[in-house]
C-alpha positions, 0 to 999 in steps of 0.5 A, a space after each residue: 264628485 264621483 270617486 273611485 274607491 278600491 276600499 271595502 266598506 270595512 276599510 272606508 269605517 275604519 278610516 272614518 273611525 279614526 276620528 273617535 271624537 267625531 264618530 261619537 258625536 255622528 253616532 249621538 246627534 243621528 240616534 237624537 233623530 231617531 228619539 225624535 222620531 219616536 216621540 212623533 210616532 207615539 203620539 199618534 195613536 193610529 201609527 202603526 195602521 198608517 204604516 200599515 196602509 202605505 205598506 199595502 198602498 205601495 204594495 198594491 202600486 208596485 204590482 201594477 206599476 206598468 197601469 199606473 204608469 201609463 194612466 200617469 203619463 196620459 193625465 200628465 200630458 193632458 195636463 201640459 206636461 212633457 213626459 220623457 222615459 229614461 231607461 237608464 241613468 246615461 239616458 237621463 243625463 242626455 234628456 236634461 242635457 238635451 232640454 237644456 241645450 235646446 234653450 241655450 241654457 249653460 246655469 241651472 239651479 237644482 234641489 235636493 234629488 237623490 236620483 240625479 245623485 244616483 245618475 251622476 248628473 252634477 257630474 254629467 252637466 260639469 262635464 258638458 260645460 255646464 253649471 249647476 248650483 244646488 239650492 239645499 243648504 246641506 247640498 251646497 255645503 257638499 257640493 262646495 266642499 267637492 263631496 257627496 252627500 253622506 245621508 239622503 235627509 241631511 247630506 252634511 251631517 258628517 260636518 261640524 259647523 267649524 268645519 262648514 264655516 271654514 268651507 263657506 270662508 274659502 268659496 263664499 268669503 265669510 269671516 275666518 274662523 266663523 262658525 254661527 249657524 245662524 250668519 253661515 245660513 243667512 250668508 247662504 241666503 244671499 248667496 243662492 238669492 242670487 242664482 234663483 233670480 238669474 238661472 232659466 232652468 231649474 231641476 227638482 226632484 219629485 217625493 210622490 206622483 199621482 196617477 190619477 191626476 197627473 201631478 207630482 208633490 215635492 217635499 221640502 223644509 227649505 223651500 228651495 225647490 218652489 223657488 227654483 221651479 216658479 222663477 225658472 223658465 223651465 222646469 225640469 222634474 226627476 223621477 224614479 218610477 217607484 215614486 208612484 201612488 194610485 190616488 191623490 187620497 193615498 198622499 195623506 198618509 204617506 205625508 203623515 209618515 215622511 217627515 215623522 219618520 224622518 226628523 220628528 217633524 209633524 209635516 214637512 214645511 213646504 208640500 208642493 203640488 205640479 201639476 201643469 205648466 204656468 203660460 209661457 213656461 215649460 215642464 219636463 217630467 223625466 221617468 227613469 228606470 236604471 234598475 229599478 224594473 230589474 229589483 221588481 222583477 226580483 221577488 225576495 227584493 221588489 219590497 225596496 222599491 216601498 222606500 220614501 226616503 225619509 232616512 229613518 233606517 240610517 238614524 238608527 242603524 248602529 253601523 251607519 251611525 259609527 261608519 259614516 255614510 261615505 262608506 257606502 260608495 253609493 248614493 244612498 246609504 245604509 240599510 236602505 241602500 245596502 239593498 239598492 245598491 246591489 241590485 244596480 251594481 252586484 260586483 262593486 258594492 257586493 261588501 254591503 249587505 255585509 255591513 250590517 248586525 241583522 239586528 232589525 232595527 231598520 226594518 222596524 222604524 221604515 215607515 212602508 214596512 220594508 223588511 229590510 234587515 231580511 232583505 240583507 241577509 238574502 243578498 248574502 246568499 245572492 252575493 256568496 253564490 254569484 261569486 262575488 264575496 270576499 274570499 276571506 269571508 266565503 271560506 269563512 262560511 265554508 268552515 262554519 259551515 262545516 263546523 255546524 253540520 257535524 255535532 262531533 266537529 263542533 264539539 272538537 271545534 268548541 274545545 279547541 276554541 276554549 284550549 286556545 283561549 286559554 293557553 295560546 291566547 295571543 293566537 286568537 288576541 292579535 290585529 288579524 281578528 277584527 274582532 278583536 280589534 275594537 274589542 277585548 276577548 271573553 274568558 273562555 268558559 270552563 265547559 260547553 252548555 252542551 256538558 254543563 246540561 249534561 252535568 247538571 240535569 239529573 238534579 233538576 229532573 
């Protein structure tokens, strides 16, 4: 459910970090993902060319967005779909709701979607006296316990399997104290069962959409999305206007690279294609912006829009992996969304571009070559000048700043740094340096490199 937080980033981790053992086993089980995906990039050969092509094919889509989306519209609707824009999230929310309203529809089921996510739409719908049951294992197990999702690939991660099976015994009756992953699943089996065989509405999210044929592809393991899409009546797909390809030729490449890049599987289990309404039934596609034309606008930020989100970056990111992904405060976190988020809301989430190493890890495993741990740097300085930085950290970087444009400074800086280390240490060893906090302090060294250079070149010219 939607929060309101008052933590930073910062202060969110730390909560999170609370729980070691549990840090430690987020952190092993996530860069266990990121080794499977490795292995599956490696055996194939061409990885690197496939990275490359979807990189250029998304550039290439993204630079004449506004054709493509009027030559998808047009295919789509000769196709039988009905095609809704949404300039915003609050827009969206009113289309399904509308869509809905006019089938008297009060029950709709509904898979995996980070744009209704990223509009609140649960929230939305609950509040308009409606029901939603989300159909993806890991969303309903979020949605039963009342909390976002934490990854876009798998929203529970940040539970363990006693922790599921408590929440299934309080809202689905299982046994106390159950935690095999095969009855839980199979306990959520029957459980859903019974709501795609009853709801006349469902909502999926869209993967990929193709301009040249009107039809859009979701991907999933579970199958959840075909089942809610082919017993509903009414079909109702979400898309963010990014999700465009030129040609059902392209799809095979990015296809090959989801799922690698994701959780080390070869292919996704179920690809699934809509293209036109079966008889009798209806299908709503609804565009929606939200932003998104604000980041193409951006240059330094307009490769973002590359992303598929197959979570890559979260799998590898030291800090996600050791912050959880509910210290984000956003529907999509890490290093991904530490960009996105930004862009829709600069005040509020100006904290995560801070919540990174620049150690580039997340830019080398994206799969479309976003440069995403540049592009966090650049909304630093975006953030710094806009005003909206921590105050602690802006004169922070006024000093340094300071301290590194003056040799002389830097030098008297350096000495007092060392004398300090070394005399007074517990004013710099104290809790009001973070990092201090979960780190022991260096020995000072003897002397700068600056004087050991000095000292010891004659010797060696």
């Amino acid at each position: 459910m939607k929060e309101e937080h008052t933590k930073d980033h910062a202060a969110l981790a730390e909560d999170f970090n609370q729980d070691e053992p549990r840090v430690n086993w987020h952190d092993e089980t996530l860069w266990f993902i990121r080794e499977k995906r490795d292995r599956a990039a490696f055996a194939i050969p061409d990885w690197e060319l496939l990275r490359e092509t979807a990189s250029q094919i998304k550039f290439h889509t993204l630079s004449n967005l506004s054709q493509y989306l009027q030559q998808f519209e047009a295919n789509a609707q000769a196709n039988g779909m009905t095609v809704h824009w949404a300039a915003d999230a609050q827009e969206h929310n009113q289309i399904v709701h509308s869509i809905l309203q006019q089938h008297g529809v009060t029950q709709m089921v509904k898979s995996k979607s980070m744009l209704t996510e990223e509009c609140h739409l649960n929230d939305y719908l609950e509040q308009q006296g409606l029901e939603v049951i989300d159909s993806d294992l890991g969303e309903r197990i979020v949605q039963l316990a009342k909390e976002p999702p934490s990854h876009i690939v798998l929203p529970c991660i940040h539970l363990k399997k006693e922790e599921i099976g408590n929440i299934f015994h309080q809202h689905l009756g299982t046994e106390a104290g159950l935690s095999d992953p095969q009855i839980l699943t199979e306990t959520a089996r029957q459980h859903l069962r019974e709501t795609f065989l009853t709801r006349k509405a469902a909502l999926t999210g869209v993967n990929f959409a193709i301009a040249e044929t009107g039809e859009f592809v979701v991907c999933t393991n579970e199958g959840n999305a075909d089942m809610g899409a082919h017993l509903a009546d009414v079909h109702i797909a979400s898309m963010g206007i990014e999700k465009l390809i030129p040609r059902r030729s392209d799809l095979g490449v990015f296809l090959r690279l989801l799922t690698r890049s994701a959780t080390g599987q070869p292919i996704t289990t179920y690809s699934s294609h809509f293209k036109k309404p079966r008889p009798g039934h209806e299908l709503h596609l609804i565009l929606v912006d939200n932003g998104r034309s604000v980041q193409l606008g951006r240059e330094d930020f307009r490769n973002s829009l590359k992303c598929i989100r197959c979570g890559a970056c979260m799998n590898t990111c030291p800090v996600y992996r050791r912050s959880g992904g509910h210290s984000y405060q956003s529907a999509v976190a890490g290093p991904i969304g530490s960009i996105l988020a930004p862009n829709l809301d600069m005040k509020k989430h100006a904290d995560l571009p801070f919540a990174s190493t620049l150690c580039g890890s997340c830019s080398n495993v994206c799969p479309v070559k976003i440069d995403i741990h540049t592009q966090l740097y650049k909304w630093r300085q975006v953030i710094v000048k806009e005003g909206y930085a921590d105050p602690k950290k802006a004169i922070g970087m006024k000093a340094m700043n300071l301290v590194l444009s003056s040799p002389n400074t830097f030098k008297l800086s350096g000495k007092a740094g060392r004398w300090f280390m070394k005399t007074v240490p517990f004013l710099v060893s104290n809790q009001m340096n973070p990092w201090y906090k979960q780190r022991e302090m260096p020995q000072p060294p003897k002397e700068s490199f600056g004087e050991w250079y000095r000292k010891n070149r004659p010797q060696h010219d």
